[in-house]
Every structure is written in structure tokens, then in C-alpha cells.
N, C-alpha and C positions, 0 to 999 in steps of 0.2 A: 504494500500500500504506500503511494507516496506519502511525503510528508508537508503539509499545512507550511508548518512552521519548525526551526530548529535552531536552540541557541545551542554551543558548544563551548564550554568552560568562558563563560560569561563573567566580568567581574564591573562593579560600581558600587564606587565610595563615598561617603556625603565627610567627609574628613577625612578622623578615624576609625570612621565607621563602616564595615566591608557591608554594604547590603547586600550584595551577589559577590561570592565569592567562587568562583570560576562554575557557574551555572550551568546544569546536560539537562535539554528538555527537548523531546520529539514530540510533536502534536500531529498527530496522522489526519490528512483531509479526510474530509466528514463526518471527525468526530463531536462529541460534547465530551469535550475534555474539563475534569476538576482538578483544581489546584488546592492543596489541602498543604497550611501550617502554623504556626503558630503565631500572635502578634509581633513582627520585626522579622519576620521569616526571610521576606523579600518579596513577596508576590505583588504587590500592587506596583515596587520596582519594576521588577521583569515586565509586566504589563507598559508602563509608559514608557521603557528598553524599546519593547517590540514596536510597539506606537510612532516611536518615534523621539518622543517628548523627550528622553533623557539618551545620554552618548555615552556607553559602556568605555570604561577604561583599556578593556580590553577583551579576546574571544571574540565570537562569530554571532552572528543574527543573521537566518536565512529566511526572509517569507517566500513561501510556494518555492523554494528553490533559486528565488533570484539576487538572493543576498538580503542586506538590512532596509526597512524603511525608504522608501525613495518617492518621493513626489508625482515623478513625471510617471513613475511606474505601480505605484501603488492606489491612486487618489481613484475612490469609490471602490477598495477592495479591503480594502481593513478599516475596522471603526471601533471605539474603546467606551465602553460606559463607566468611566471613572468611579470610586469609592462616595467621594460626598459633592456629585456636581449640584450645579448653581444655575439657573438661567436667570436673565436680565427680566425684573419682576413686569414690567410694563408690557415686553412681548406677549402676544397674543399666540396662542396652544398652534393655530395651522400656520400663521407667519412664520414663526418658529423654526417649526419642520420644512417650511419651506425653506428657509434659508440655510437650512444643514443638507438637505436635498440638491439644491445648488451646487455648495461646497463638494458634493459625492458626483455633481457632475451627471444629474437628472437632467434631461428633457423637462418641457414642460406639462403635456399629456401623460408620463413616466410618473411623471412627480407629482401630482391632481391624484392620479388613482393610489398611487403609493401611500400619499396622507390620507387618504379617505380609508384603503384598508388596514392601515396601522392604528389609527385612531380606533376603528370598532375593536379590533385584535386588542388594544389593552384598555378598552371599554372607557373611552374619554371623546367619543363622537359630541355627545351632548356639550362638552367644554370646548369647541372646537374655534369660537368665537373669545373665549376667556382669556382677559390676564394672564399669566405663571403665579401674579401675585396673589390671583384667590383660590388658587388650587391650596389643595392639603399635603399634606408629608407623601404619603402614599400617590395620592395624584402624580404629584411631580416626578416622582419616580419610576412611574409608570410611563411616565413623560419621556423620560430619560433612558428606557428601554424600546418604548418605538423610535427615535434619534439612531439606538446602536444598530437596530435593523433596518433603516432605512435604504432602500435602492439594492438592497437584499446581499450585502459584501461578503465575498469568501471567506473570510475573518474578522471572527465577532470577540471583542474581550470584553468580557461582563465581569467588574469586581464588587460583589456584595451583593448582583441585583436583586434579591428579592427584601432585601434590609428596609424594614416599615410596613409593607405591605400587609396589611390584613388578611385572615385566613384564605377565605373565597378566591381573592384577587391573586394570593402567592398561588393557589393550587391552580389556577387560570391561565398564570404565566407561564407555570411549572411545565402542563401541558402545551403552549405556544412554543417552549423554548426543544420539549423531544421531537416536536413533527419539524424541529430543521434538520436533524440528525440525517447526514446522508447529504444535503443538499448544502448546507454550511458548514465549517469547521466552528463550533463556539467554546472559550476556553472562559470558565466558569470560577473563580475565587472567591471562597466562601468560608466563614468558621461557622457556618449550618451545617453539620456535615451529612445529616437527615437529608439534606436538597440537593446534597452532590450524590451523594448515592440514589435518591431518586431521579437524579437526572440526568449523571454520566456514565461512562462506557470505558473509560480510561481515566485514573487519576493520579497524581504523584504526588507525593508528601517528600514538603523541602522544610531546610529549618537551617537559620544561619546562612542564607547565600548560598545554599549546598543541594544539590537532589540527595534524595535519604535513600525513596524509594520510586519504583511507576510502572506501573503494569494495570492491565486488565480489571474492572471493578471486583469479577466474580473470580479470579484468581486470587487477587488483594481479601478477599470478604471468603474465599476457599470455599465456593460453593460443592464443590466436588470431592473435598474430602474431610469436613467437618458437618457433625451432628449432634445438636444435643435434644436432652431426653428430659424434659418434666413432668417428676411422679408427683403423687397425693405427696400432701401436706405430714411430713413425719414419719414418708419413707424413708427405711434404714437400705440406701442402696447397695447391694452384693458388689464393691470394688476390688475385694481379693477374685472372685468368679468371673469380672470381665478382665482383669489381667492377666489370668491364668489361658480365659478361654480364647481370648484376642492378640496373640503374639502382632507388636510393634505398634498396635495401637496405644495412641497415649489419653489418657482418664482424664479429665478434669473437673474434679466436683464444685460447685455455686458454696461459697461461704455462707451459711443460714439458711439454706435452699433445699429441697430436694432438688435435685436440678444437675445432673452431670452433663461434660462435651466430651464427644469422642472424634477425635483426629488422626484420620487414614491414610498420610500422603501415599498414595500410590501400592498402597497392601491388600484394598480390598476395593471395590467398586459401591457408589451409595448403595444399592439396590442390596448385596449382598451382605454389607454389614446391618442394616438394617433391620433385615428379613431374620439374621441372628442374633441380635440387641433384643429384638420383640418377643422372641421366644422365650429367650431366658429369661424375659420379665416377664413374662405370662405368665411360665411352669413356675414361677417363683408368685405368684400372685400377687406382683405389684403391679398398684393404678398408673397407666399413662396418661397424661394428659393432653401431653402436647410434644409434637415431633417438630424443631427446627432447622432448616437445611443452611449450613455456613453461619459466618458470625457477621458481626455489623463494621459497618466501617469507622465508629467512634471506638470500636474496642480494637478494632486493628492497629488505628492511630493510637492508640494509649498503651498497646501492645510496644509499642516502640520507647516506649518512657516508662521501660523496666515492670518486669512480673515475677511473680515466683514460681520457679519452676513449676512444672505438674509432674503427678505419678506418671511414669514410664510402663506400661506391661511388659511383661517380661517374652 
């Protein structure tokens, strides 16, 4: 699969301060890619890196494979929804978008239809005549996500976008932002990590200017080879029985829980350890409750910032 975008040992300093310290990031076209890390990680950096807006000390910035940022070459193919933007409060909601539609190098029948269906898309039709100055938190921000889609750019950088947004409206957007999957590359930075995981396909976990990690969601979250098991309330669960009985499987019981995970890289196939977890809790007459398949991606990431070991079977 080609690649969207690629920094390669990326470094920018605001003094003495390394925000990217020699940065690897591949965004494969037509992903929704997450960007997952922690406050001063660098990610809202890398974004105005790739944008444009800031000039890397040093390493490489590729978009679509043509190198870093470029005006004559990039203008209406990449667009950035900044962390805490701002519009001039006196603009009027489609002036507005017109004149970011402009900037993107719309036609003028392009750019009529374009704001008419951006505007229903984050449900601000009705303000379409309004100030910026009387919209709400949430309004404007909605504001500020039909601006990043506008004239429909190969490369979408969204930092935070669903930050304010009430319930309805995030899970609204949530879905606007999977039906590009395919059709745009959007690289998504967020400390929700509920919304990245809801809504990408690849994500990497940086910290300190650095990639940590990046791969696949369901490899990151091991759909395929982790399982846990929630019994009743005050099940004593048999863990000498599933170490004896599951050579290379490793245990891990919920602190105050009934509640074990079991982790099979590559020794047994879901379907089959499964089929023998169920058993032996049947012939054992313990209640199941509830079967989950992989773990989440807030535990993956916390997984990274030290755990204690689990039981090993033997």
C-alpha cells in the first residue's frame, strides 16, 4: 500500500526542548490513522511539521511521496484542523467557508455545492447566515471540521476534533469521519482514546518526540489472540487447571474481579481455545457471563507504562 505521508527521524526544538526527536511515522493512503500520546508527546508538533507551519531541524517529511509541504504542489490536498482554532467572530458561517474554499482552490459551482453539503454533514445548515460570534463551543467546532474537509483533500489532520462536542453531535461526526476511510487518508490526534479506537485502522503511540509503537488497531488491541472470561460474582476461578491444561498460555486474573484474560500468541486459534476455556468451566460449574474478544486500547497504552507480570502456564 503506498504511503499518504512519511516522516523519517524527524527532529524540532522550541529551545531546549526536543519536541520530535528524530520522528518514524508511515500513514498508509486511505487510512484513518490515530495518533495516541501523552501531553508534550509531540503530536500537535508533527501535525503543523507536516502542515507546513513549522520547519523540522532536521529528517525527512514526504507527503504522497513528493517530499515536505510545498505550495505550488500541495495547495487543496492537505488541510489541518488545529487543537484550539479561532475564526474572526464577525464572519458569517458560509463567507467563511467560502473563503477557505478559495484558499483550497475551489471553482465557484465546486464551492456553492461543497458548503451546502458540508454545512448539512455537521448539521449547521440552519446557521448558515450567522456570525462565528453566536455560534456555541460545539458549533464552532463543528465549524472547524467542515473547513478541514473542504474541497475533499487527500490529507486530513484533525487534532482533538471531537473536543466539546456533545454526545449526539460526536457520535455524528464519528460516523462522517469512517465513510472517508478509503477515499481520504485522515490522521486523527486525540487523548479520547474511546474515539480512536472507534475510529481508526492504524495507530501509533509516541511519547517524547519518539514512535514507541504502530501497527494495526486489532493487532495493537490483539484481537486474535487474547480472551477474557467473566464469571459470577465470587467465582473461585480453577488457575492451577488452566495452566496445567493450556501449555504457553498466559493467565491473567482482574484484581477484585472474577474476571480472568487469557493470551495465545500464536499456540492456539480463538475458536479453539475457547471451545476448551468453556468446557472446563462448564464441567467445573462455573457461571459465565460474558466472553470478550482482545483488550482495549487504553489498556494497551497503559500497558506500556509498566505492569506486573502475569502467571505464565507452564
Amino acid at each position: 500500500m503506498s504511503a499518504a505521508l512519511e516522516l523519517k527521524g524527524v527532529v524540532k526544538s522550541y529551545g531546549k526542548i526536543r519536541a520530535l526527536d528524530g520522528l518514524d511515522l508511515t500513514i498508509p493512503a486511505g487510512a484513518i490513522f490515530g495518533l495516541v500520546g501523552s501531553n508534550g508527546a509531540g503530536k500537535t508538533t508533527a501535525m503543523a511539521v507536516v502542515a507546513g507551519l513549522l520547519r523540522p531541524a532536521a529528517g525527512r517529511v514526504s507527503l504522497f511521496g513528493e517530499g515536505p509541504f510545498a505550495a505550488e504542489r500541495h495547495a487543496g490536498r492537505v488541510s489541518l484542523l488545529p487543537q484550539d482554532s479561532r475564526f474572526p467572530p464577525h464572519a458569517r458561517v458560509a463567507d467563511l467557508l467560502r473563503f477557505y474554499g478559495q484558499l483550497q482552490g475551489l471553482g465557484a459551482g465546486d464551492l456553492e455545492n461543497s458548503i451546502g453539503g458540508l454545512l448539512d454533514w455537521v448539521h449547521l445548515t440552519d446557521r448558515r447566515l450567522s456570525p462565528v460570534k453566536t455560534l456555541s463551543h460545539g458549533m464552532n467546532r463543528r465549524l472547524a471540521i467542515a473547513q478541514a474537509f473542504l474541497g475533499s483533500p487527500e490529507l486530513v489532520l484533525l487534532d482533538e476534533p471531537l473536543n466539546g462536542l456533545d454526545p449526539v453531535e460526536a457520535a455524528r461526526v464519528r460516523d462522517m469521519i469512517r465513510q472517508r476511510r478509503g477515499l481520504q487518508s485522515v490522521v486523527i490526534s486525540s487523548h479520547n482514546l474511546a474515539d480512536i479506537e472507534a475510529l481508526c485502522d492504524t495507530v501509533a503511540f509516541i511519547e517524547k518526540g519518539r514512535l514507541v509503537r504502530q501497527d494495526a488497531l486489532e493487532v495493537i488491541t490483539q484481537q486474535c489472540h487474547r480472551l477474557t472470561y467473566v464469571l459470577s460474582p465470587g467465582t473461585v476461578i480453577p488457575l492451577q487447571s488452566l495452566a496445567e491444561s493450556f501449555p504457553g498460555v498466559t493467565w491473567e486474573p482482574a484484581a477484585g474481579k472474577a474476571e480472568i484474560t487469557a493470551t495465545f500468541p500464536g499456540r492456539y486459534t480463538t475458536e479453539e481455545l475457547n471451545g476448551r476455556v468453556l468446557r472446563l468451566f462448564l464441567e467445573a460449574g462455573l457461571g459465565i457471563l460474558e466472553i470478550r474478544r482482545g483488550s482495549d486500547l487504553e489498556t494497551e497504552y497503559l500497558r506500556l507504562h509498566a505492569t506486573p507480570p502475569p502467571l505464565q502456564g507452564r
